[in-house]
PDB file with one MODEL, atoms N, CA, C and O in Angstrom:
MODEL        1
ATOM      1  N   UNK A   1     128.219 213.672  36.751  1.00  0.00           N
ATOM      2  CA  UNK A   1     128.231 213.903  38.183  1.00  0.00           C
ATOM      3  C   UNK A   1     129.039 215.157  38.491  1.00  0.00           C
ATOM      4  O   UNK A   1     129.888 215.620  37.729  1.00  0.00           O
ATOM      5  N   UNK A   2     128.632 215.770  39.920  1.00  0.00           N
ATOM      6  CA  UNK A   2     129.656 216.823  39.656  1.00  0.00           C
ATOM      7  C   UNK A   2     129.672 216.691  41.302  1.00  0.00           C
ATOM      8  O   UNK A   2     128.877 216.051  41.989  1.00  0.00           O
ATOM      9  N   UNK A   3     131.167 217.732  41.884  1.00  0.00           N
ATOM     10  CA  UNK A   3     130.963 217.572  43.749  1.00  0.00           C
ATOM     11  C   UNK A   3     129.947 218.560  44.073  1.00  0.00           C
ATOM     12  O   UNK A   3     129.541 219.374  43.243  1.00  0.00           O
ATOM     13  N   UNK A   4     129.580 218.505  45.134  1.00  0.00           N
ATOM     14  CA  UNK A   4     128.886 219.214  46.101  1.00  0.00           C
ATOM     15  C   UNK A   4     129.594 219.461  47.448  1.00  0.00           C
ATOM     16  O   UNK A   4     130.422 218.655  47.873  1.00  0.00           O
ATOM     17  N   UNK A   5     129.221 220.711  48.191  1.00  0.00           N
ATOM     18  CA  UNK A   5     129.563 221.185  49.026  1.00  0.00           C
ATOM     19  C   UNK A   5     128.812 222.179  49.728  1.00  0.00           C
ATOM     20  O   UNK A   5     128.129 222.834  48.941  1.00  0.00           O
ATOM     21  N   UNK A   6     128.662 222.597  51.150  1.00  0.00           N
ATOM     22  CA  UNK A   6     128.371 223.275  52.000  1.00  0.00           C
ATOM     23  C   UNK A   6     128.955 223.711  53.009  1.00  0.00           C
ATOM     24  O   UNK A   6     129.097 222.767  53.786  1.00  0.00           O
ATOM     25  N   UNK A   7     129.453 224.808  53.499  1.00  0.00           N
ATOM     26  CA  UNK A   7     129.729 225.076  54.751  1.00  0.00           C
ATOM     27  C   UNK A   7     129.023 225.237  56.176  1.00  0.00           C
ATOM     28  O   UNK A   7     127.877 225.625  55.949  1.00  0.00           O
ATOM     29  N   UNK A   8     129.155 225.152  57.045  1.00  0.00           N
ATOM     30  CA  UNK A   8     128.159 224.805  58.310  1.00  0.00           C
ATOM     31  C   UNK A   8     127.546 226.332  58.751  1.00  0.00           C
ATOM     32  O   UNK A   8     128.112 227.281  59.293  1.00  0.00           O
ATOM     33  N   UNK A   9     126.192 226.163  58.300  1.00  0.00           N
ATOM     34  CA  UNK A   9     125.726 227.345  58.626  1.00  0.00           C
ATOM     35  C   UNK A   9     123.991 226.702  59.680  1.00  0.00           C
ATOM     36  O   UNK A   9     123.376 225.636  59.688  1.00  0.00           O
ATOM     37  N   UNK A  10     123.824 227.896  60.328  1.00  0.00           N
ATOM     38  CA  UNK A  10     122.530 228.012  61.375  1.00  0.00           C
ATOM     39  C   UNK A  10     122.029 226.804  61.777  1.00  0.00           C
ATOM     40  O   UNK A  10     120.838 226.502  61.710  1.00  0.00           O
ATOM     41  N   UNK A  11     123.256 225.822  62.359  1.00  0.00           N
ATOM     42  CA  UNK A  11     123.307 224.809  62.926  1.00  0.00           C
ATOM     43  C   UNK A  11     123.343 223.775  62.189  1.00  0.00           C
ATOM     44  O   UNK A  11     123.547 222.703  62.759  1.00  0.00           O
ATOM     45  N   UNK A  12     123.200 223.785  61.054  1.00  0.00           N
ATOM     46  CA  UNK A  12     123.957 222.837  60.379  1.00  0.00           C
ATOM     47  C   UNK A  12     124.921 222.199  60.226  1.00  0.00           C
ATOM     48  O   UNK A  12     125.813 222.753  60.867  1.00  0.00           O
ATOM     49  N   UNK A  13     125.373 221.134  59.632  1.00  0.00           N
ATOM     50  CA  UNK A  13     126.804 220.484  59.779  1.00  0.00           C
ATOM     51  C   UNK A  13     127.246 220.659  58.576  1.00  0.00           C
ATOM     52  O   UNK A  13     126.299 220.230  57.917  1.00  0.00           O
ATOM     53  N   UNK A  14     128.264 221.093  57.617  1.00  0.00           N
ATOM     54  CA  UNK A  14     128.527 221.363  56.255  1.00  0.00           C
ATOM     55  C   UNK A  14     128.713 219.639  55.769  1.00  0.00           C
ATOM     56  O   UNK A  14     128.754 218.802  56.671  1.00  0.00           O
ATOM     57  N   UNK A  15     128.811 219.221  54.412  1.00  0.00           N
ATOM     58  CA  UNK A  15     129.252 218.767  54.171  1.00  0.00           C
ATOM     59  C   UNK A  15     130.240 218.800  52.606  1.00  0.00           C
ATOM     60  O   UNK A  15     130.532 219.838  52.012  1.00  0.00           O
ATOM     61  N   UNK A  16     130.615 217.451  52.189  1.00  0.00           N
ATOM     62  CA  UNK A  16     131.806 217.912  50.729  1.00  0.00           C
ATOM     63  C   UNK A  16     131.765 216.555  50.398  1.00  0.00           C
ATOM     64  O   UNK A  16     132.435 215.602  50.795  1.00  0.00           O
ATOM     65  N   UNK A  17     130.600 216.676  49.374  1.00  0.00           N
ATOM     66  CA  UNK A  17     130.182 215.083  48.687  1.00  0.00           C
ATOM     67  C   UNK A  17     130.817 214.748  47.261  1.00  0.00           C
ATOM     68  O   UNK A  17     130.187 215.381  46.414  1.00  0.00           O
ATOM     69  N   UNK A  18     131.553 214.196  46.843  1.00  0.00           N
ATOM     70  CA  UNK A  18     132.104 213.980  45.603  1.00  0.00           C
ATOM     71  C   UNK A  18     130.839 213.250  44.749  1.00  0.00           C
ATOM     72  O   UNK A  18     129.882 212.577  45.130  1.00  0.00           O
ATOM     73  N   UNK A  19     131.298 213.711  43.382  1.00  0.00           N
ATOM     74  CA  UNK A  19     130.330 212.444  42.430  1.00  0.00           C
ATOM     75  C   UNK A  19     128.885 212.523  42.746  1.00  0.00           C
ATOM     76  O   UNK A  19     128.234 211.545  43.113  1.00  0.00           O
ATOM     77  N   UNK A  20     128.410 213.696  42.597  1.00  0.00           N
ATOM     78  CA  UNK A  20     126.832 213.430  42.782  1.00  0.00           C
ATOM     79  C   UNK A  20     126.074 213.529  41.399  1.00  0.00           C
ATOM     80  O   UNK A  20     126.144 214.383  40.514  1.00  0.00           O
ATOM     81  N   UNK A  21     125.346 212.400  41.504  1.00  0.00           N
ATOM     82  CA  UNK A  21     124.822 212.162  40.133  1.00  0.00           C
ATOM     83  C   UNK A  21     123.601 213.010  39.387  1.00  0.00           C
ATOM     84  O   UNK A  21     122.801 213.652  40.067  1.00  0.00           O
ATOM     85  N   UNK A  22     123.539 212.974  38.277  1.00  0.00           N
ATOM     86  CA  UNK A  22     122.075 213.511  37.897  1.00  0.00           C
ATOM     87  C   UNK A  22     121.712 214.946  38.402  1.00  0.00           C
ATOM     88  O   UNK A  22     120.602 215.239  38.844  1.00  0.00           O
ATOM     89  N   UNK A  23     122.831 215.863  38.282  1.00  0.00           N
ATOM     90  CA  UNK A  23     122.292 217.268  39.091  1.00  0.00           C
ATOM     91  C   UNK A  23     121.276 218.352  38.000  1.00  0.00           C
ATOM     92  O   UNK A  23     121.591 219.149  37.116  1.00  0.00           O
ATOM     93  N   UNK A  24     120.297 218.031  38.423  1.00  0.00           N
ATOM     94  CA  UNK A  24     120.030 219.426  36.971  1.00  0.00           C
ATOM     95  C   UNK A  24     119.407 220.755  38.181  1.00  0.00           C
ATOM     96  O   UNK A  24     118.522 220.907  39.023  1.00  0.00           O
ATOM     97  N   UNK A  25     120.638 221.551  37.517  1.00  0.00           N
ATOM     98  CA  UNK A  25     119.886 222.897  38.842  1.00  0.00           C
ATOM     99  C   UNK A  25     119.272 223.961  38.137  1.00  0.00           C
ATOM    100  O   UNK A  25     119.412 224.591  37.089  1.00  0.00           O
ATOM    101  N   UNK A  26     118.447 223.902  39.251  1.00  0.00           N
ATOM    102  CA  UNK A  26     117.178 225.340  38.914  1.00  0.00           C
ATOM    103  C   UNK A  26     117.191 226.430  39.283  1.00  0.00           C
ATOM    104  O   UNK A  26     116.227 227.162  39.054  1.00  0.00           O
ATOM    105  N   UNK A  27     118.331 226.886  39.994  1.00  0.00           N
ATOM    106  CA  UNK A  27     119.004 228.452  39.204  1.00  0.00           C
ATOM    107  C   UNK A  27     120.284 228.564  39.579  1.00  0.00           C
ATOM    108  O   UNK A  27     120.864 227.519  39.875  1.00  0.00           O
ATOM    109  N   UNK A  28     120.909 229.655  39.643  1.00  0.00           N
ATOM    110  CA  UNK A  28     122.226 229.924  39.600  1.00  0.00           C
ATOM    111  C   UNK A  28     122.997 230.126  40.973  1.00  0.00           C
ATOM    112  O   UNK A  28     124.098 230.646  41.153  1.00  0.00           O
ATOM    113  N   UNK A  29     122.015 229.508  41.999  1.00  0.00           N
ATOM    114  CA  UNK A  29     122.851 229.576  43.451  1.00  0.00           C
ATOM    115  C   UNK A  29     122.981 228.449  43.997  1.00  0.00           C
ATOM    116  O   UNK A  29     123.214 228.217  45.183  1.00  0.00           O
ATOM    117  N   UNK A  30     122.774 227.427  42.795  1.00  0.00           N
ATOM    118  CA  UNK A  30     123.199 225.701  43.501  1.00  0.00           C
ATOM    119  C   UNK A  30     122.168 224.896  43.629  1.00  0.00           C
ATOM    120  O   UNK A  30     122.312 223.713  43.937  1.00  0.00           O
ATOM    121  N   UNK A  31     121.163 225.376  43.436  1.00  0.00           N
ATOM    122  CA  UNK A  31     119.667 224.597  44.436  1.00  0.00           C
ATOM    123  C   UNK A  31     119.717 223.406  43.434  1.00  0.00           C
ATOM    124  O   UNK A  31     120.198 223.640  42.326  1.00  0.00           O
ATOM    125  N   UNK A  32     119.236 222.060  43.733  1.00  0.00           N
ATOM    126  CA  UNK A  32     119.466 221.826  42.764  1.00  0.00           C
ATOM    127  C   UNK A  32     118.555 220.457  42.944  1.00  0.00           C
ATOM    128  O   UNK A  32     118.309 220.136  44.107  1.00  0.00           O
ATOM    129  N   UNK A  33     117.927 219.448  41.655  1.00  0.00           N
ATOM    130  CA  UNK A  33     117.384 217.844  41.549  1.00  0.00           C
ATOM    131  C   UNK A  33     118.691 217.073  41.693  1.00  0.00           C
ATOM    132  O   UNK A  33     119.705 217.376  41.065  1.00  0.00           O
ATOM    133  N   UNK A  34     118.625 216.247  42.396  1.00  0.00           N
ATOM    134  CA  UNK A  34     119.925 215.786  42.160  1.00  0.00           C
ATOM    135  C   UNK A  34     119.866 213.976  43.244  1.00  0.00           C
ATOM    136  O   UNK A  34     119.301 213.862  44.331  1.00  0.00           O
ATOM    137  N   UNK A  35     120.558 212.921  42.554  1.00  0.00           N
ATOM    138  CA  UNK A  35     120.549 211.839  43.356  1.00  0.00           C
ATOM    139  C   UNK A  35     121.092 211.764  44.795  1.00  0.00           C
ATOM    140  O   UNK A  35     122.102 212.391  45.113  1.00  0.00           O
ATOM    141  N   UNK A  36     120.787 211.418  45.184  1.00  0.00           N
ATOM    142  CA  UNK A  36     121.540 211.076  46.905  1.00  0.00           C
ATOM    143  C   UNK A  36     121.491 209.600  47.236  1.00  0.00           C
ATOM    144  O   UNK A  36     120.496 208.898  47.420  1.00  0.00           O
ATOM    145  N   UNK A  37     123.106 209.193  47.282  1.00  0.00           N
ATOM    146  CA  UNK A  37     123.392 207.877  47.248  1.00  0.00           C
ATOM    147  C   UNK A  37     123.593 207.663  48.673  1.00  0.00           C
ATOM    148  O   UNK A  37     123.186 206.544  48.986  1.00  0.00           O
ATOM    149  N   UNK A  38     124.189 208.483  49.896  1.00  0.00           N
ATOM    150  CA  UNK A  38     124.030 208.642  50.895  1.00  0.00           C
ATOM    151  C   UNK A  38     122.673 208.227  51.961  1.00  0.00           C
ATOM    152  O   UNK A  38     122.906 208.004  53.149  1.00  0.00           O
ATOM    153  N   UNK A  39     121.376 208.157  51.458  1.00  0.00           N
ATOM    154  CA  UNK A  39     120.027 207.753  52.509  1.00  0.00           C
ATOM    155  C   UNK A  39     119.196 207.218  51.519  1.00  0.00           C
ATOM    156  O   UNK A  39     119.578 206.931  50.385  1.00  0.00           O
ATOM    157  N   UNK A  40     118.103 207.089  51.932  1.00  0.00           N
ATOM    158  CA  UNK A  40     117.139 206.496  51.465  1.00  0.00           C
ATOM    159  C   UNK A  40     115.928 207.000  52.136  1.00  0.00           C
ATOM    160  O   UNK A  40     114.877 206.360  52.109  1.00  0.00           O
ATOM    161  N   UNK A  41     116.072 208.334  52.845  1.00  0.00           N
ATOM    162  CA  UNK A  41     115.139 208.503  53.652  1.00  0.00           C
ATOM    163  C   UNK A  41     114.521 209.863  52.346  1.00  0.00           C
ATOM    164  O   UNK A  41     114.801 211.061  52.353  1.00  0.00           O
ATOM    165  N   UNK A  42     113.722 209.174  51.447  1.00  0.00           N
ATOM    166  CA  UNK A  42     113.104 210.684  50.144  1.00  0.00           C
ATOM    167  C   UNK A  42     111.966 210.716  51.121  1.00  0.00           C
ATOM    168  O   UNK A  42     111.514 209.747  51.730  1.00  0.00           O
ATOM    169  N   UNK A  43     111.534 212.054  51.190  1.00  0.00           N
ATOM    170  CA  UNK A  43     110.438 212.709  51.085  1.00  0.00           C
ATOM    171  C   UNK A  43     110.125 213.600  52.934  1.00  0.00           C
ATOM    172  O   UNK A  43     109.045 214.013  53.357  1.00  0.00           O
ATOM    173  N   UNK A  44     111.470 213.635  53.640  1.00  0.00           N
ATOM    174  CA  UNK A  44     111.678 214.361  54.332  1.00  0.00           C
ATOM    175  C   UNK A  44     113.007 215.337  54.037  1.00  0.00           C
ATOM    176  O   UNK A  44     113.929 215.175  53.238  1.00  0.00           O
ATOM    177  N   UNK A  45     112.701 216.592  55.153  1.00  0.00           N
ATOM    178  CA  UNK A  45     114.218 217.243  54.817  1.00  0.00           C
ATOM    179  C   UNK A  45     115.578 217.249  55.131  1.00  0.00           C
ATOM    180  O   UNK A  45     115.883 218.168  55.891  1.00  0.00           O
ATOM    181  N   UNK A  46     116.422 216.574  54.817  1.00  0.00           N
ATOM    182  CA  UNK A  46     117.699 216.310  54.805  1.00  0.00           C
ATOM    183  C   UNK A  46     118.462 217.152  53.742  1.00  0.00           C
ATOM    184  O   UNK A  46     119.274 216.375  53.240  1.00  0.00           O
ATOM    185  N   UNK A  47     118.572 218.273  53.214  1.00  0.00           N
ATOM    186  CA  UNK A  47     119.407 218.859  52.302  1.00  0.00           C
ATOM    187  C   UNK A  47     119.332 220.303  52.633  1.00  0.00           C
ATOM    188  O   UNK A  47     118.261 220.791  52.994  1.00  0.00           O
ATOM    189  N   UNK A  48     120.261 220.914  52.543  1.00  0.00           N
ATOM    190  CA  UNK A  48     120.556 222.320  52.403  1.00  0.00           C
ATOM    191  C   UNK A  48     120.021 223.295  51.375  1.00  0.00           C
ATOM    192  O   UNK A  48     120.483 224.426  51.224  1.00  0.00           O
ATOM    193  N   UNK A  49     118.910 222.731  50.603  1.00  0.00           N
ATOM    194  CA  UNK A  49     117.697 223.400  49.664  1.00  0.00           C
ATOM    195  C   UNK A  49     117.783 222.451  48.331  1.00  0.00           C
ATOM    196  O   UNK A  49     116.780 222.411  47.618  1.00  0.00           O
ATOM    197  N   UNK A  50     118.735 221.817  48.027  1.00  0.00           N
ATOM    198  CA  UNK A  50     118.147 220.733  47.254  1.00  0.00           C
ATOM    199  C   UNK A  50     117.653 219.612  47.161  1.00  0.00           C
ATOM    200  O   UNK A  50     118.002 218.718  47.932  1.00  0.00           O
ATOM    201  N   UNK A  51     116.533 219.376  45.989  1.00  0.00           N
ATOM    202  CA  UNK A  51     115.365 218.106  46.259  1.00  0.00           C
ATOM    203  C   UNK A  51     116.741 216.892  45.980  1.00  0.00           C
ATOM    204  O   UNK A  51     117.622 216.957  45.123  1.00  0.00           O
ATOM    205  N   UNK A  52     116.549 215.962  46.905  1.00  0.00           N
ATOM    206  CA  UNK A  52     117.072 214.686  46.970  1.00  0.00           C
ATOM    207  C   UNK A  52     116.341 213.501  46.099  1.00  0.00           C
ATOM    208  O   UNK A  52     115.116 213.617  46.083  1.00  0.00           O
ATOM    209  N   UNK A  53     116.775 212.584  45.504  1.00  0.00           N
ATOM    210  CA  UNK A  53     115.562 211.752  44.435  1.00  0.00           C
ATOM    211  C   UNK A  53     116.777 210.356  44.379  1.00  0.00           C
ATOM    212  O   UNK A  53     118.007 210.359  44.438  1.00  0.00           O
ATOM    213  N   UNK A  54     115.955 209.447  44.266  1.00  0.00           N
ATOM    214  CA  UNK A  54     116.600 208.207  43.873  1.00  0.00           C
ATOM    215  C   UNK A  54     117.775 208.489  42.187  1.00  0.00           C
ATOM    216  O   UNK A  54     117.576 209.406  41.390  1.00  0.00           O
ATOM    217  N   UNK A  55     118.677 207.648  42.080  1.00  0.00           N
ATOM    218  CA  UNK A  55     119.236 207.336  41.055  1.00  0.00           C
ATOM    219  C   UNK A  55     118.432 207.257  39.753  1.00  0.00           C
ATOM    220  O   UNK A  55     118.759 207.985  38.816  1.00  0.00           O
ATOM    221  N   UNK A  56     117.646 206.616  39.670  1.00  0.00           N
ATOM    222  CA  UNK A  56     116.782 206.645  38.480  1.00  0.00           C
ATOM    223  C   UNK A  56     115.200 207.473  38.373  1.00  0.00           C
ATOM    224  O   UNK A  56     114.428 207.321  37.426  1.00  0.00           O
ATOM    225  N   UNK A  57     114.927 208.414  39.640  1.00  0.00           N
ATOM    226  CA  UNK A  57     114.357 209.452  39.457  1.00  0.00           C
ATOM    227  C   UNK A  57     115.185 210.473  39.041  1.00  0.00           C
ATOM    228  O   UNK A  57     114.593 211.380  38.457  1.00  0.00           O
ATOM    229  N   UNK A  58     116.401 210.600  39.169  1.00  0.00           N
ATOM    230  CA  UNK A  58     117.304 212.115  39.211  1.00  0.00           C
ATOM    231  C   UNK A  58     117.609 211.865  37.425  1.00  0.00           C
ATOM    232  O   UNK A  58     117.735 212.859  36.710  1.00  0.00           O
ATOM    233  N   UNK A  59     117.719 210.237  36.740  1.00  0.00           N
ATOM    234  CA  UNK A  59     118.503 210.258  35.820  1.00  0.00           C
ATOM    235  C   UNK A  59     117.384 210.573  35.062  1.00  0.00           C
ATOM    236  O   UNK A  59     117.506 211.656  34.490  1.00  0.00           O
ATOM    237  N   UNK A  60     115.743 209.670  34.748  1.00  0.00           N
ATOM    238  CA  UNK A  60     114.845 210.716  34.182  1.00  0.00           C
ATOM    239  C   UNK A  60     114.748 211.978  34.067  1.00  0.00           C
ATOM    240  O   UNK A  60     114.475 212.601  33.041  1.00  0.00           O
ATOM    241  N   UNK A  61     115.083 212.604  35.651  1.00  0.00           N
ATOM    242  CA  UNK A  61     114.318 214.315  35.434  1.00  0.00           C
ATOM    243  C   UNK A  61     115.670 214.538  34.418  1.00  0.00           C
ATOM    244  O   UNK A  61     115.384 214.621  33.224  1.00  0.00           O
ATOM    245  N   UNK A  62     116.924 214.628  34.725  1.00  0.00           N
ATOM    246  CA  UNK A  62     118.070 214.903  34.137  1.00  0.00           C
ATOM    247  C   UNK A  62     117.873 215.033  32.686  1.00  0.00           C
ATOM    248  O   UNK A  62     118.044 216.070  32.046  1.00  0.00           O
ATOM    249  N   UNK A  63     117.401 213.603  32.098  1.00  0.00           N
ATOM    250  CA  UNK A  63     117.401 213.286  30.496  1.00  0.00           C
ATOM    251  C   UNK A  63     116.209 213.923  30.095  1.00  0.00           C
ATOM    252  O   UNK A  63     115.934 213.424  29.004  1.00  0.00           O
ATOM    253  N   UNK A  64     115.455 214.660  30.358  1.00  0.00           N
ATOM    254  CA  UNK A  64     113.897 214.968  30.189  1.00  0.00           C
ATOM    255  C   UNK A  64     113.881 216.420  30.351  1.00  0.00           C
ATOM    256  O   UNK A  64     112.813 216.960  30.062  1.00  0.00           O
ATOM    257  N   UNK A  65     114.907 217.223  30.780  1.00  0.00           N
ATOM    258  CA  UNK A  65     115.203 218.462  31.104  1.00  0.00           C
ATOM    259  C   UNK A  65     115.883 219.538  30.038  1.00  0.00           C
ATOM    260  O   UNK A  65     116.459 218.728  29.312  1.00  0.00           O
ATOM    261  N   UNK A  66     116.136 220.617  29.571  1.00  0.00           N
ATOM    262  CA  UNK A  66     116.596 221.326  29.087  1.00  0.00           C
ATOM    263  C   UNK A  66     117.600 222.523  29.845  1.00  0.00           C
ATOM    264  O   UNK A  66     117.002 222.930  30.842  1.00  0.00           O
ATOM    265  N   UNK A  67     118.573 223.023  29.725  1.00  0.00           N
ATOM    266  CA  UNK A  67     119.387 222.464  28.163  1.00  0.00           C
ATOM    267  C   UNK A  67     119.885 220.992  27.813  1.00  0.00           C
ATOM    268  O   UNK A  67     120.412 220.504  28.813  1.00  0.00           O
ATOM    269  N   UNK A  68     119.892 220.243  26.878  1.00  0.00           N
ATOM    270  CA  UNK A  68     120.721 219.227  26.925  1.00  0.00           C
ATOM    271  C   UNK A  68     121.719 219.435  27.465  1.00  0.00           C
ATOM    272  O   UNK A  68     122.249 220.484  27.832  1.00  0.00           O
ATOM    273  N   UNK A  69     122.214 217.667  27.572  1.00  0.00           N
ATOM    274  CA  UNK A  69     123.970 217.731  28.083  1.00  0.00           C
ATOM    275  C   UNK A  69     123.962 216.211  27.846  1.00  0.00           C
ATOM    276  O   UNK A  69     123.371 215.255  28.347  1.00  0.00           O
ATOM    277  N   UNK A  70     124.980 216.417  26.748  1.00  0.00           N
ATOM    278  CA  UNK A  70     125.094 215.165  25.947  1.00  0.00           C
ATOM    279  C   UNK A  70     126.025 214.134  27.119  1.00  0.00           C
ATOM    280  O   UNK A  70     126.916 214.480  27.894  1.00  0.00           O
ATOM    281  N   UNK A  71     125.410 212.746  26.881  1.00  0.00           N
ATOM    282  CA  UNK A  71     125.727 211.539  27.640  1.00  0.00           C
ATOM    283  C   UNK A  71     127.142 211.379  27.567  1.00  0.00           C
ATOM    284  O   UNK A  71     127.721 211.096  28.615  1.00  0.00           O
ATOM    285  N   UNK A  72     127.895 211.528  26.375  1.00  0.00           N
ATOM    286  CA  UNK A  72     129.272 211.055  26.488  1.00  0.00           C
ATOM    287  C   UNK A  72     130.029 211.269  27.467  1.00  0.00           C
ATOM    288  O   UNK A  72     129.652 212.030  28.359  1.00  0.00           O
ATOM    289  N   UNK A  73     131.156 210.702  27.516  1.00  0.00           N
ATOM    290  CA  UNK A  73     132.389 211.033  28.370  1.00  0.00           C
ATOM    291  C   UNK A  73     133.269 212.255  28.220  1.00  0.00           C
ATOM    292  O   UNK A  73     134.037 212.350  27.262  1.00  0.00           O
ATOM    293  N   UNK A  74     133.192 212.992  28.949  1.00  0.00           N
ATOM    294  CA  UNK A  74     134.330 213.740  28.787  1.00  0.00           C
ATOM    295  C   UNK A  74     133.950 215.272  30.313  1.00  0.00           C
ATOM    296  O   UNK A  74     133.197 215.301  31.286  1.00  0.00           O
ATOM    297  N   UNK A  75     135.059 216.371  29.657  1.00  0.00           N
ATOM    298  CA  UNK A  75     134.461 217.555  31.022  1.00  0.00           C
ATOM    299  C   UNK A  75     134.278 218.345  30.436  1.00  0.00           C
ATOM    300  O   UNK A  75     134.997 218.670  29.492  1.00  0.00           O
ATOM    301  N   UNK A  76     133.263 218.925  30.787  1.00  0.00           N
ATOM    302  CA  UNK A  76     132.632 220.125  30.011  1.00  0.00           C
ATOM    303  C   UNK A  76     132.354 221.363  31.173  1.00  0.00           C
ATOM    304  O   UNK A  76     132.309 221.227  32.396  1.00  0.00           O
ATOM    305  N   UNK A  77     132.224 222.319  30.556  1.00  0.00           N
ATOM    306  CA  UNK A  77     131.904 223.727  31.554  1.00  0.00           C
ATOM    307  C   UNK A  77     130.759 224.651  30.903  1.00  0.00           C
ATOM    308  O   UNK A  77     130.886 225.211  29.814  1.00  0.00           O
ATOM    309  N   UNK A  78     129.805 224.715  31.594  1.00  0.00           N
ATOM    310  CA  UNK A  78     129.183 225.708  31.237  1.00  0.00           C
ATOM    311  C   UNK A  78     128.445 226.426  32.405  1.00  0.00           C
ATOM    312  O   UNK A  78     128.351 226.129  33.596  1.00  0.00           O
ATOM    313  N   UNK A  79     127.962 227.445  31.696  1.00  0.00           N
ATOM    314  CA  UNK A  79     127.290 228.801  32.173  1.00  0.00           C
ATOM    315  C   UNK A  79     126.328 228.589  32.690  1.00  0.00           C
ATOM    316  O   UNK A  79     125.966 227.422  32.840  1.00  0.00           O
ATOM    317  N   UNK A  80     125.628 229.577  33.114  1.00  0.00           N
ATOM    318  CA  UNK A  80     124.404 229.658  33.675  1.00  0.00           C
ATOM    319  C   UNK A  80     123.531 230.003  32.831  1.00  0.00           C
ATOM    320  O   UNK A  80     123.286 231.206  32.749  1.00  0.00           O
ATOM    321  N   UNK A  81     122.790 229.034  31.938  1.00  0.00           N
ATOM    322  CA  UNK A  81     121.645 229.481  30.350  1.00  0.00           C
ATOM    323  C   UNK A  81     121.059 230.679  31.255  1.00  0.00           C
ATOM    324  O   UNK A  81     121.292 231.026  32.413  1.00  0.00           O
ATOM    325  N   UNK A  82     119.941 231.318  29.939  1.00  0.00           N
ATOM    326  CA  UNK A  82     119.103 232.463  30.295  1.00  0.00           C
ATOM    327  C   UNK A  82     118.011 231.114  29.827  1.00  0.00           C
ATOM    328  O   UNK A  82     116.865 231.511  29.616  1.00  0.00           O
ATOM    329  N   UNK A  83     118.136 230.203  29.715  1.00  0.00           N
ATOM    330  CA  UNK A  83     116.896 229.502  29.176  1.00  0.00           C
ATOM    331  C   UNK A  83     116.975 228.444  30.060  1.00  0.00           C
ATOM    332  O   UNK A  83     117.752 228.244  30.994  1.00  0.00           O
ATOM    333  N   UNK A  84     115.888 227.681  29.547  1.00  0.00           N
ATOM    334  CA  UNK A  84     116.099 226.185  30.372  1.00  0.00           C
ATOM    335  C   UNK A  84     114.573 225.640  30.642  1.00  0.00           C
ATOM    336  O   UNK A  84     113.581 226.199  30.174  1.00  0.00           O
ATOM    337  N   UNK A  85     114.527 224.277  31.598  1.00  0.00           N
ATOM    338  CA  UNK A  85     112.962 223.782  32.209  1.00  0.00           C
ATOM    339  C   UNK A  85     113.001 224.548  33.274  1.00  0.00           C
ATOM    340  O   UNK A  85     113.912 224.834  34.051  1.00  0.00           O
ATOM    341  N   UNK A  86     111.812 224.864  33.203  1.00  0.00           N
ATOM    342  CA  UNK A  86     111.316 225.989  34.408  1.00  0.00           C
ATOM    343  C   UNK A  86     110.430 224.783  35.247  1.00  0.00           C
ATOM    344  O   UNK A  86     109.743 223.830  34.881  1.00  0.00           O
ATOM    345  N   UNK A  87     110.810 225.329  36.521  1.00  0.00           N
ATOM    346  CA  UNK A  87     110.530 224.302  37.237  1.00  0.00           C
ATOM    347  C   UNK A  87     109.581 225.491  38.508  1.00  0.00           C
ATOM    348  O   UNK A  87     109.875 226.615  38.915  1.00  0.00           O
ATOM    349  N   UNK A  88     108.676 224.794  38.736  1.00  0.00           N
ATOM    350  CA  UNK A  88     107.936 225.698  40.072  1.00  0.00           C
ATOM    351  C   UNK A  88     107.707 224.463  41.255  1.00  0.00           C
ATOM    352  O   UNK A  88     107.310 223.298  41.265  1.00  0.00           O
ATOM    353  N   UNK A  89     108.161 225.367  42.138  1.00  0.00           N
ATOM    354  CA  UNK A  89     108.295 224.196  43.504  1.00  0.00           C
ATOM    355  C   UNK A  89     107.131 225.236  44.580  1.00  0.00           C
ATOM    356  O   UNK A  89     107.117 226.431  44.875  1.00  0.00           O
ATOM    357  N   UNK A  90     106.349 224.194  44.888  1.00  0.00           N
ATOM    358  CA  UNK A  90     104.648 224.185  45.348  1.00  0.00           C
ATOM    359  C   UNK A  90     105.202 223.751  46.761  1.00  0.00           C
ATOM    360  O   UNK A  90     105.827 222.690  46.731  1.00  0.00           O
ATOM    361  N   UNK A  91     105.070 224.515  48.298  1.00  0.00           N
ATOM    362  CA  UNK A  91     104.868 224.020  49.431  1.00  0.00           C
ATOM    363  C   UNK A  91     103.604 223.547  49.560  1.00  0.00           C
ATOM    364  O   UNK A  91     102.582 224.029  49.073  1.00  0.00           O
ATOM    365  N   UNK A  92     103.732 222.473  50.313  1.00  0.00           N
ATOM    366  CA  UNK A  92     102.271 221.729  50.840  1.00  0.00           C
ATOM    367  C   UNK A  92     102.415 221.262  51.995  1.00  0.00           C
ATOM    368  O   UNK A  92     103.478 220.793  52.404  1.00  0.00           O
ATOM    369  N   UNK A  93     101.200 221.347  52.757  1.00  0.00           N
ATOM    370  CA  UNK A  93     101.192 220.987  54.268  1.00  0.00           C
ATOM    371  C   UNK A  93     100.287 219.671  53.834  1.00  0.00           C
ATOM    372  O   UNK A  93      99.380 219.741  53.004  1.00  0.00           O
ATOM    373  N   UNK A  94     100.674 218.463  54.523  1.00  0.00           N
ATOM    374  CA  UNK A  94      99.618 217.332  54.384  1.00  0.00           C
ATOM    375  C   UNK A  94      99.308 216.877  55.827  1.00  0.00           C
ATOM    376  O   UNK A  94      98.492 215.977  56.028  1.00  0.00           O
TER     377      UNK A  94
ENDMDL
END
């Protein structure tokens, strides 16, 4: 898990969420898959550009994703890979 945060921008309200689970981000300015224990409302927009997903949608994409990041306990730091799952995000009007 790692925190999250936003500051209040173009009418937005910021927020500063501790412990968010399952984040795997798809590039280097935060955007990110990630659980939201906070609603239950998936598949409208409620986030500041990252996709929101149940607990055990976020922990699949997470474990199914590249680079690894091994399960154990502990804190780790890393970089921003030049590699990784490439992910393409498709707008759709329904």
């Amino acid at each position: 898990s790692i925190p999250m945060g936003a500051s209040s921008t173009e009418g937005r309200s910021g927020y500063d969420t501790p412990a968010v689970a399952w984040p795997f981000f798809m590039n280097g300015d935060g955007i990110a898959i990630h659980a939201a224990f906070w609603h239950n409302d998936f598949g409208t927009r409620r986030s500041h550009g990252c996709v929101n997903v149940c607990a055990e949608d976020a922990k699949w994409i997470f474990r199914w994703t590249t680079p690894y990041v091994s399960l154990d306990e502990g804190e780790m730091s890393l970089s921003w890979p030049d590699h990784g799952t490439v992910v393409n995000v498709v707008k759709r009007s329904l």
